[in-house]
C-alpha positions in Angstrom: -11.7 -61.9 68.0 -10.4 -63.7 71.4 -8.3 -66.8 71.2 -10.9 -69.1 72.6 -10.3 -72.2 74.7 -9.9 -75.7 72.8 -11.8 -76.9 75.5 -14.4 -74.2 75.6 -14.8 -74.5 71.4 -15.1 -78.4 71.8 -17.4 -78.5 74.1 -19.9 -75.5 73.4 -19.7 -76.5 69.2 -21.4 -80.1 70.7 -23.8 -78.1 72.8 -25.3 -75.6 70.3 -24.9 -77.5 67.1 -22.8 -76.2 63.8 -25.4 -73.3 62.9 -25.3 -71.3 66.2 -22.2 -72.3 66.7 -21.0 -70.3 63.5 -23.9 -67.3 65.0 -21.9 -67.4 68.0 -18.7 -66.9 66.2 -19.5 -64.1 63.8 -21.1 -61.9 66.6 -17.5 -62.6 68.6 -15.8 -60.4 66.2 -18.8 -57.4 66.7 -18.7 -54.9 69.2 -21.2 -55.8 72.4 -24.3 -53.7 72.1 -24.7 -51.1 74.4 -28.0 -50.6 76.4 -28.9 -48.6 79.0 -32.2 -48.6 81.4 -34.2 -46.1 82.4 -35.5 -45.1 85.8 -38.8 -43.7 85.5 -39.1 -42.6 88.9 -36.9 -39.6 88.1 -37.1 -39.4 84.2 -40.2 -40.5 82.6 -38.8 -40.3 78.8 -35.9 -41.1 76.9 -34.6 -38.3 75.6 -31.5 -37.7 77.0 -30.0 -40.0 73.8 -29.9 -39.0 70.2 -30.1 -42.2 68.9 -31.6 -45.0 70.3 -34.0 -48.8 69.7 -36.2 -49.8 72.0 -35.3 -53.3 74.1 -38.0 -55.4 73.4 -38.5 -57.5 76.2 -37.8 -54.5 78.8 -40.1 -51.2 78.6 -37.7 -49.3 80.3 -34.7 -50.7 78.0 -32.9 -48.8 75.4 -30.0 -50.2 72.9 -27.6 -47.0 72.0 -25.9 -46.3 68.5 -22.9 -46.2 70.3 -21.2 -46.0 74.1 -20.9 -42.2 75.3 -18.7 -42.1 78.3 -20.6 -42.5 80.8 -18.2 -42.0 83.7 -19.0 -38.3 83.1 -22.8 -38.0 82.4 -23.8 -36.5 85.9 -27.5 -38.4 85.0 -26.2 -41.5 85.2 -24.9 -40.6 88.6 -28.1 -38.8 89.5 -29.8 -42.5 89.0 -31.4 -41.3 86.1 -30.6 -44.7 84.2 -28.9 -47.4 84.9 -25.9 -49.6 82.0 -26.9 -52.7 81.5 -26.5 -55.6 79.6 -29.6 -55.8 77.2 -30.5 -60.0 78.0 -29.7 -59.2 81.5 -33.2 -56.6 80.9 -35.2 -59.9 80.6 -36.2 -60.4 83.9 -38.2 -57.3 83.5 -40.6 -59.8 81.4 -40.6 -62.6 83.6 -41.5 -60.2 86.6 -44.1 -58.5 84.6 -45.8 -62.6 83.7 -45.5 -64.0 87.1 -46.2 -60.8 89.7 -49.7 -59.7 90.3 -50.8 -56.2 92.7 -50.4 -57.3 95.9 -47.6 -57.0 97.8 -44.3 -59.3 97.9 -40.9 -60.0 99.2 -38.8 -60.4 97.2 -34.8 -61.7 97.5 -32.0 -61.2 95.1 -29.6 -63.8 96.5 -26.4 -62.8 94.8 -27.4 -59.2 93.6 -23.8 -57.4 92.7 -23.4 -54.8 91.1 -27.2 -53.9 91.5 -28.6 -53.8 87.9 -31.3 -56.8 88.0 -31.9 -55.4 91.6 -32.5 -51.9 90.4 -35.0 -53.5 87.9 -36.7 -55.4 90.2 -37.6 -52.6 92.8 -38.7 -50.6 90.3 -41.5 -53.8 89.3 -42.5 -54.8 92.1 -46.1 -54.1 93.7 -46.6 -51.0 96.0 -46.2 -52.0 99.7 -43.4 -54.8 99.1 -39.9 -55.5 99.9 -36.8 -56.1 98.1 -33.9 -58.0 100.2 -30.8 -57.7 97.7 -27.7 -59.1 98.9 -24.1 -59.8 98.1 -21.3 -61.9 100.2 -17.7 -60.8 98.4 -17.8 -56.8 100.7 -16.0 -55.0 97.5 -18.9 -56.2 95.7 -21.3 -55.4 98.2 -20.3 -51.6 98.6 -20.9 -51.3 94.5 -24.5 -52.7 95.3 -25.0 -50.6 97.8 -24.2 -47.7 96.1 -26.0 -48.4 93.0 -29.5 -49.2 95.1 -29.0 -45.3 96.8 -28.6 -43.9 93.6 -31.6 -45.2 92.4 -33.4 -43.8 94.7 -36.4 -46.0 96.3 -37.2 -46.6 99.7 -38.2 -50.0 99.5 -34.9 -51.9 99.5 -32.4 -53.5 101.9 -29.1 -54.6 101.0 -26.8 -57.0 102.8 -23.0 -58.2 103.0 -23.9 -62.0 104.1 -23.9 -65.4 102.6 -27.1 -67.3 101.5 -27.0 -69.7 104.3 -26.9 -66.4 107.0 -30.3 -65.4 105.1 -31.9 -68.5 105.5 -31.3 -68.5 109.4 -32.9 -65.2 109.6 -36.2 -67.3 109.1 -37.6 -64.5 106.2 -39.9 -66.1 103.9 -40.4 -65.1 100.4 -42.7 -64.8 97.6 -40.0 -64.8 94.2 -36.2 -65.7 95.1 -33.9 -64.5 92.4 -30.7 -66.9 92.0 -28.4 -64.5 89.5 -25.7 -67.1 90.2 -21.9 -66.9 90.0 -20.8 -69.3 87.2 -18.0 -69.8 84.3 -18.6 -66.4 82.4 -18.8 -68.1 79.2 -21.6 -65.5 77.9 -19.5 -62.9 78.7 -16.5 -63.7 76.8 -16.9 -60.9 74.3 -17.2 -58.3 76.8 -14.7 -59.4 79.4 -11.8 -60.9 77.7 -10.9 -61.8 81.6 -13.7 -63.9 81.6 -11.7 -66.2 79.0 -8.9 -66.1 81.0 -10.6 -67.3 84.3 -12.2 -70.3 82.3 -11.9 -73.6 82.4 -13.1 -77.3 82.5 -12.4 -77.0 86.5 -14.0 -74.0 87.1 -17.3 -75.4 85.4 -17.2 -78.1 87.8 -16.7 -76.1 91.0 -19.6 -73.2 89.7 -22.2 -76.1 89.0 -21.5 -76.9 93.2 -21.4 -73.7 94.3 -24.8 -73.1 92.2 -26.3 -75.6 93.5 -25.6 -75.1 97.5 -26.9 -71.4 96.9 -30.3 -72.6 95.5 -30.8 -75.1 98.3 -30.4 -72.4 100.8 -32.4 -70.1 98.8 -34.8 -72.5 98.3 -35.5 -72.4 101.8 -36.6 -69.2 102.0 -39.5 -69.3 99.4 -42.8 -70.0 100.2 -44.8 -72.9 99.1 -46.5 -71.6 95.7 -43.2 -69.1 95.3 -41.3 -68.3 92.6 -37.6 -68.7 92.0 -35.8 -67.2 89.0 -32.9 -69.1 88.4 -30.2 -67.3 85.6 -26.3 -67.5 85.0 -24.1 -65.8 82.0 -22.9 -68.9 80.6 -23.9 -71.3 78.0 -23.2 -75.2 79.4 -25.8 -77.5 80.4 -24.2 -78.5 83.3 -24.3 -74.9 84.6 -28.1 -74.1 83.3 -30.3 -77.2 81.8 -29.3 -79.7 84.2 -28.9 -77.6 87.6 -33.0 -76.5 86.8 -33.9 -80.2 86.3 -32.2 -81.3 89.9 -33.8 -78.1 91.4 -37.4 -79.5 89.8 -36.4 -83.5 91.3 -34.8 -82.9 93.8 -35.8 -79.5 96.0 -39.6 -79.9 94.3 -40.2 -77.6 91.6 -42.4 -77.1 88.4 -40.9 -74.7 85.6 -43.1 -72.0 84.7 -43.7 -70.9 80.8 -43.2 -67.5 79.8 -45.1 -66.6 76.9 -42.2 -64.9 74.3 -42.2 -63.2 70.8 -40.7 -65.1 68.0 -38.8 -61.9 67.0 -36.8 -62.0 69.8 -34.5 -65.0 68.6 -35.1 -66.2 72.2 -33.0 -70.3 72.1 -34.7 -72.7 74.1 -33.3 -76.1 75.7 -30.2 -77.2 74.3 -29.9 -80.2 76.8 -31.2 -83.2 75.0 -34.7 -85.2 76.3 -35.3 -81.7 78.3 -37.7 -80.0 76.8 -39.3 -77.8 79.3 -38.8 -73.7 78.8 -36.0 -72.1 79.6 -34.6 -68.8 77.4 -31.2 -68.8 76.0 -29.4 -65.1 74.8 -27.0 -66.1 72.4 -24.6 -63.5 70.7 -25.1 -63.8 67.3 -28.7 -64.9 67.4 -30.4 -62.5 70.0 -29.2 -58.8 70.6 -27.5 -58.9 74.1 -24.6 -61.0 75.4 -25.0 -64.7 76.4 -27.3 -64.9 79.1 -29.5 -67.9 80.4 -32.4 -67.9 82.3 -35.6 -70.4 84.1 -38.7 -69.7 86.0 -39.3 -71.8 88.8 -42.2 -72.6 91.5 -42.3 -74.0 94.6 -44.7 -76.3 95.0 -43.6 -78.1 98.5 -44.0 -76.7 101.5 -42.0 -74.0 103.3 -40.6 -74.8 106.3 -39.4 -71.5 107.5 -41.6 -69.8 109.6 -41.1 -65.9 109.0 -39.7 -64.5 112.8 -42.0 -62.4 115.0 -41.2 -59.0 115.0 -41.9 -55.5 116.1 -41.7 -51.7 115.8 -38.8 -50.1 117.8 -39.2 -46.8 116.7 -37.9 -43.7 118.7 -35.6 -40.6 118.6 -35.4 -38.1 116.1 -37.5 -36.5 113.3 -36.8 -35.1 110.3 -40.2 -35.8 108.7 -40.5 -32.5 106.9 -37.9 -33.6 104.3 -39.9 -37.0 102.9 -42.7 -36.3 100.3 -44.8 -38.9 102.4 -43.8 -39.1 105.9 -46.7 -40.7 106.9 -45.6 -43.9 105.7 -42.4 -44.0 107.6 -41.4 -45.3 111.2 -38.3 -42.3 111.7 -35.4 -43.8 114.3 -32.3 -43.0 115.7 -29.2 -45.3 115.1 -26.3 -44.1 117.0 -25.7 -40.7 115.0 -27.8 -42.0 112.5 -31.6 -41.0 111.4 -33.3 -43.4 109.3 -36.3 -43.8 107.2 -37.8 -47.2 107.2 -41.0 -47.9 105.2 -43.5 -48.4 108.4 -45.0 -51.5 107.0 -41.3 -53.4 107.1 -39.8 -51.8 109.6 -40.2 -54.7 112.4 -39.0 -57.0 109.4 -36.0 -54.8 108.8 -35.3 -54.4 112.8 -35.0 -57.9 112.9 -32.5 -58.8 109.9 -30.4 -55.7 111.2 -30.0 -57.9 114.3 -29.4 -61.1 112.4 -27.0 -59.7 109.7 -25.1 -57.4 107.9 -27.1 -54.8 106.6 -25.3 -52.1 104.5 -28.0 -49.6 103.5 -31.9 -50.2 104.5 -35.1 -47.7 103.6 -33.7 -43.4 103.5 -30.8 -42.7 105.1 -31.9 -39.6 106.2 -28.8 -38.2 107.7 -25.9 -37.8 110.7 -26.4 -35.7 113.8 -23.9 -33.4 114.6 -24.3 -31.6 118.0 -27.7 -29.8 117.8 -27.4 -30.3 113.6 -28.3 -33.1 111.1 -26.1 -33.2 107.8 -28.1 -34.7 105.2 -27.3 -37.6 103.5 -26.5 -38.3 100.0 -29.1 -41.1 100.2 -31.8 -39.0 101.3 -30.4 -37.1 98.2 -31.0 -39.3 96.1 -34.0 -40.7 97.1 -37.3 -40.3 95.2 -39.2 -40.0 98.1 -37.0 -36.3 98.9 -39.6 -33.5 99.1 -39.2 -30.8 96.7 -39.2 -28.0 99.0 -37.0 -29.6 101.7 -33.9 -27.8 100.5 -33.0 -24.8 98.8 -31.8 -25.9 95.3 -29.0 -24.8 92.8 -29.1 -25.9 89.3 -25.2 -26.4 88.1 -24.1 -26.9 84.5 -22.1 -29.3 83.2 -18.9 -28.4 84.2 -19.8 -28.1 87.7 -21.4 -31.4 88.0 -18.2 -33.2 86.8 -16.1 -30.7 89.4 -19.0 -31.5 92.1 -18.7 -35.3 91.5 -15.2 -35.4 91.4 -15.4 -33.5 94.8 -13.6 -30.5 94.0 -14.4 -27.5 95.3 -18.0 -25.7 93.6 -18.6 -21.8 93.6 -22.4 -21.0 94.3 -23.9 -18.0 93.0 -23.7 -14.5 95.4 -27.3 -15.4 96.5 -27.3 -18.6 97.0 -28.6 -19.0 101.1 -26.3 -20.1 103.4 -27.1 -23.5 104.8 -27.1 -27.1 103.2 -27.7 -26.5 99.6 -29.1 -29.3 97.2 -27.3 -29.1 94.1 -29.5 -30.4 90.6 -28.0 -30.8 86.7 -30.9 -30.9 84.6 -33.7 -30.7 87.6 -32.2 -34.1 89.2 -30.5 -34.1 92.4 -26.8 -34.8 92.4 -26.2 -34.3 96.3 -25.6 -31.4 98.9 -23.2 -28.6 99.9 -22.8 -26.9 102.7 -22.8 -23.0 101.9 -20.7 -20.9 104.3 -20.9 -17.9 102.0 -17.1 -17.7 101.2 -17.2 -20.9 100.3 -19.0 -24.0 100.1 -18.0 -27.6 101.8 -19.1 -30.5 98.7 -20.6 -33.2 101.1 -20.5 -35.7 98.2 -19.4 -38.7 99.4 -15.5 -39.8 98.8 -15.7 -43.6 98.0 -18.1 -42.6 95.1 -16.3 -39.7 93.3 -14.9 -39.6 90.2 -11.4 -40.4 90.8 -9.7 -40.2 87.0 -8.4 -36.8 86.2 -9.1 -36.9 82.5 -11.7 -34.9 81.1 -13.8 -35.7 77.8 -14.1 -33.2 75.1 -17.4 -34.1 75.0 -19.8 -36.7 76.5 -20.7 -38.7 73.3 -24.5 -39.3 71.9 -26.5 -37.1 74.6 -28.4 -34.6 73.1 
């Protein structure tokens, strides 16, 4: 087990009294479960793990028996599923109790790496809008990466900080405030995270908490939802931050109806009562997470920005399942996708910020030529018959992702080739017929040289 600090045993004994306390402890010498969830835009069952437990909160959320090595399962890279932490998976309820079918807009406010966005865009109502952003760039690039992989059209990620989305003027229907704090649930999985803490640092997250939710408070509607979750386990950081947003900003905290199975802790601040849902290692399956449910209920004062199409320049509509619903457009050397419904909105926060990947990134035009794009690779919305297709096996997905060079069979066509492992996309080559250019992009090979004997608990 990690040495703990005095100061973080002193004060989180006195927060969750002497049973938990010892819960906490004995899960702190247990290895983290591992969880994984699924995409079911490109892989409707989960069978691609010998053993596995449903997540019970998260239809889409599986615990494993143990952790293959994921680096090299070309799935995971395809977007087929996405690691995450199993607590993390519990927004997938919340979405599911306070979403209904029409569309939304939704903003993840501090979204890095991508896994409660991923889940997110994968919830929400046909026709909406997810705005996922992340201020630290290194951070940002991982997000960005993460959305492409999983494949759907209707996301837009930005490098900005909460205050440049608010002047945009967007409005929202659900605001999700994943924010940075002191770590302390993630002490068994990140022994840096032990290293980082302290009584200081508690003090300076609880500020910097509490300036990103007034400026993400903004952007919701009147009526809207914020979701409002940290990995820690003070009150100062959780419990009291939701009561100031309720007093102060003007909020109600919704209930969300849970099993008692799920070992789900409520309020651990005293005389506050109200729900929130507390993932305590020990007592619920996952690592410490904690986690409130917000609405507005005064007015917004935003006014959303008026906005329209400025479509123009090329088309490469035959490669999108439904190009109907897409406003095509020329960016410099760039041909873009946008869903046509969001496209004005999207026009206008390209102007007002940092966007890093919007909609399909269809691909770069190169004299008379357009390469395609890994994005439009991995896109769901990629038409079958756009490209001709070779299915690799293992060894060449590893060698493809790792951007080496990959033979093609003798009758392969010449031409961009879209290369599958299993029936999923993993990206394109150029076939020259002596040889074949890999087009995968650099910044997300596979950069160690070591190679697994074998991958681990995959069928």
């Amino acid at each position: 087990m990690w040495m703990l600090p005095e100061d973080f045993i002193n004060t989180t004994k006195a927060t969750f009294g002497e049973h938990l306390w010892q819960c906490y402890l004995d899960a702190m010498s247990e290895p983290s479960p591992v969880s994984i969830r699924l995409n079911r835009q490109k892989i409707m069952e989960c069978d691609i793990f010998s053993e596995k437990e449903d997540v019970a909160w998260c239809a889409d959320g599986f615990y494993l028996n143990q952790r293959p090595q994921f680096t090299f399962d070309p799935l995971m890279h395809a977007g087929a599923y996405y690691v995450q932490e199993a607590s993390s998976m519990f927004l997938h309820h919340v979405l599911t109790h306070v979403m209904g079918n029409d569309p939304v807009i939704m903003i993840d406010m501090c979204a890095a790496p991508g896994g409660k966005s991923t889940l997110a865009c994968s919830m929400l109502p046909e026709g909406s809008l997810l705005v996922c952003n992340e201020p630290v760039p290194q951070r940002a690039s991982i997000l960005a990466e993460n959305i492409q992989k999983w494949g759907l059209p209707n996301v837009v990620a930005t490098n900005n900080y909460p205050r440049d989305i608010r002047k945009t003027g967007i409005t929202c229907d659900i605001v999700l405030c994943d924010v940075p704090c002191s770590g302390e649930g993630m002490f068994r999985k990140d022994e840096g995270a032990i290293g980082e803490w302290g009584i200081q640092n508690v003090a300076k997250c609880h500020t910097l908490q509490r300036e990103i939710v007034s400026e993400a408070w903004q952007c919701l509607k009147q009526d809207g939802i914020m979701v409002y979750s940290t990995c820690t386990f003070n009150t100062s950081e959780n419990e009291e931050n939701v009561r100031w947003i309720c007093e102060s900003l003007g909020g109600e905290i919704v209930s969300i109806p849970i099993e008692k199975e799920w070992n789900i802790t409520g309020s651990l601040l005293p005389h506050f009562n109200d729900s929130v849902y507390r993932f305590i290692p020990g007592k619920t399956r996952g690592e410490g997470l904690f986690m409130a449910v917000i609405q507005k209920t005064g007015e917004c004062t935003q006014r959303m920005p008026k906005t329209k199409s400025t479509s123009k320049g090329y088309t490469r509509s035959e490669w999108l399942k439904n190009p109907e619903n897409y406003v095509i457009e020329q960016n410099q050397q760039t041909v873009m996708a946008t869903p046509k419904a969001w496209q004005p909105l999207v026009s206008h926060l390209s102007k007002e910020l940092r966007v890093i990947h919007s909609g399909i990134r269809l691909g770069t035009i190169k004299g008379k030529d357009i390469i395609p794009d890994q994005c439009l690779a991995m896109s769901t919305e990629l038409s079958g018959d756009a490209f001709p297709r070779t299915e690799v096996d293992w060894q060449s997905a590893i060698a493809y992702l790792r951007k080496e060079a990959i033979t093609l069979p003798a009758d392969t066509p010449r031409g961009h080739i879209l290369l599958t492992y299993q029936q999923l996309p993993l990206g394109f080559v150029k076939n020259l017929g002596n040889r074949a250019n890999n087009l995968y992009p650099n910044e997300w090979r596979i950069k160690t040289t070591h190679i697994p004997e074998e991958l681990g608990v995959r069928n």
